[in-house]
N, C-alpha and C positions, 0 to 999 in steps of 0.2 A: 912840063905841064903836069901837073898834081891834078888827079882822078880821085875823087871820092865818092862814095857810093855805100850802102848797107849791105851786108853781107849775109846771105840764107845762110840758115843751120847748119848744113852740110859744110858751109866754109869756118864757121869756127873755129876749127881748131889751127887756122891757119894763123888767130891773131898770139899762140900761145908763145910765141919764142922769144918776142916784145914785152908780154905779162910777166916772163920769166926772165928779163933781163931786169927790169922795173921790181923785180917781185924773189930776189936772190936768197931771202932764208925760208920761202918758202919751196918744199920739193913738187917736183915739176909734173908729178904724179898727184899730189894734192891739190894746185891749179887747175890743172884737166880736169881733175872729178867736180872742185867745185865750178869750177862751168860748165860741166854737163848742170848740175844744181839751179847753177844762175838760169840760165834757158830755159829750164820746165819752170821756174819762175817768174818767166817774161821779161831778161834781158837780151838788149838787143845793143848792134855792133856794123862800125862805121870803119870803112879800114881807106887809110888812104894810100896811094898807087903813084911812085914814079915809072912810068912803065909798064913793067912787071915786079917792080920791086916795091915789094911792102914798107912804106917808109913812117906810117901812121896808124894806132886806134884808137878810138872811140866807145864806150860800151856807153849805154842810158837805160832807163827804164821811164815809160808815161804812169803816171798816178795822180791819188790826189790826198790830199792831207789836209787834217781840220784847219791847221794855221795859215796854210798859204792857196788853198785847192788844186786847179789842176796843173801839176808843173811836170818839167823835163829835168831828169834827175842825172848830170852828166856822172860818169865813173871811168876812171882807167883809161883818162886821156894821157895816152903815151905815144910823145915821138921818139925815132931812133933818134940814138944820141950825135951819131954823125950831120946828122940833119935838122938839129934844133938848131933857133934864132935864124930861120928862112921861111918864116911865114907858115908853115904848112899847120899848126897848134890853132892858128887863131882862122885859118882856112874849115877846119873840123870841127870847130866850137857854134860859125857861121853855119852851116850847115847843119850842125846839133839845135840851134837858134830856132832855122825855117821848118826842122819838122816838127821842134814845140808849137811854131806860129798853127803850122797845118792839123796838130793834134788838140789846138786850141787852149792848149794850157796857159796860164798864167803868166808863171815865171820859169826861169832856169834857176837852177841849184847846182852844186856841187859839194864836197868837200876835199881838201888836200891835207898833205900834211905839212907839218908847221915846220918842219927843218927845208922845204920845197920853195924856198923863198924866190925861185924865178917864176915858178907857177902863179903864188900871191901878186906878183906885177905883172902878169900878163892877164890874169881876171881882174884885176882892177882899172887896168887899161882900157879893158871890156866892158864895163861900168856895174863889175859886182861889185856886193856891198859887203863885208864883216857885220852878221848879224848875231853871232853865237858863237857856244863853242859843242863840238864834239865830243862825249865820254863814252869810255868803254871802260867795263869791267870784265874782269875774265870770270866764269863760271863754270 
């Protein structure tokens, strides 16, 4: 049975070992700092629980934006890799859903990346749509 739940401040850094496995050219001393960052920022984190064992997270942020208003902005949904294609992704995303429902937002959003081609069918399965694309420039 998969426990999900949000996680106070105090537990974050518990979700960092997952960030850092998902997150391997970035040093694991730079993750931590920028979520200390993200937090005084207003993100927030959904960890999911076989047990005791951290098998799932979640990060979002509630906002709103001129073009869509108020949405639930998912991030760094990462299951461990021994435990993907068992439902637990789309268990988190459910859960990500009901507290947009409750925050009254809109829609849901996310973004992935493009080489993540099992993430792309599993939010589409979900009834996201390809609305854009994402750019970054480095500065």
């Amino acid at each position: 049975m998969i426990e999900i739940r949000e996680l106070a401040r105090d537990e974050m850094r518990t979700i960092l070992p997952l960030v850092e496995a998902w997150n391997a050219r970035i040093a694991p001393e730079v993750l931590a700092a920028r979520l200390d960052e993200m937090l005084d920022e207003g993100y927030r984190c959904i960890a999911a629980y076989d047990g005791a064992e951290l098998v799932g997270v979640g990060g979002f942020w509630i906002a709103c934006r001129f073009w869509c208003g108020r949405h639930i902005d998912l991030d760094n949904l990462i299951v461990d890799e021994s435990r993907r294609n068992q439902g637990i992704g789309q268990q988190m995303i459910a859960w990500l859903h009901e507290e947009g429902r409750r925050a009254h937002c809109e829609v849901a959003g996310l973004d992935t990346y493009l080489e993540n081609t099992a993430s792309h069918r599993l939010y589409e399965r979900l009834g996201y749509e390809k609305i854009g694309y994402h750019y970054l420039k480095k500065l």
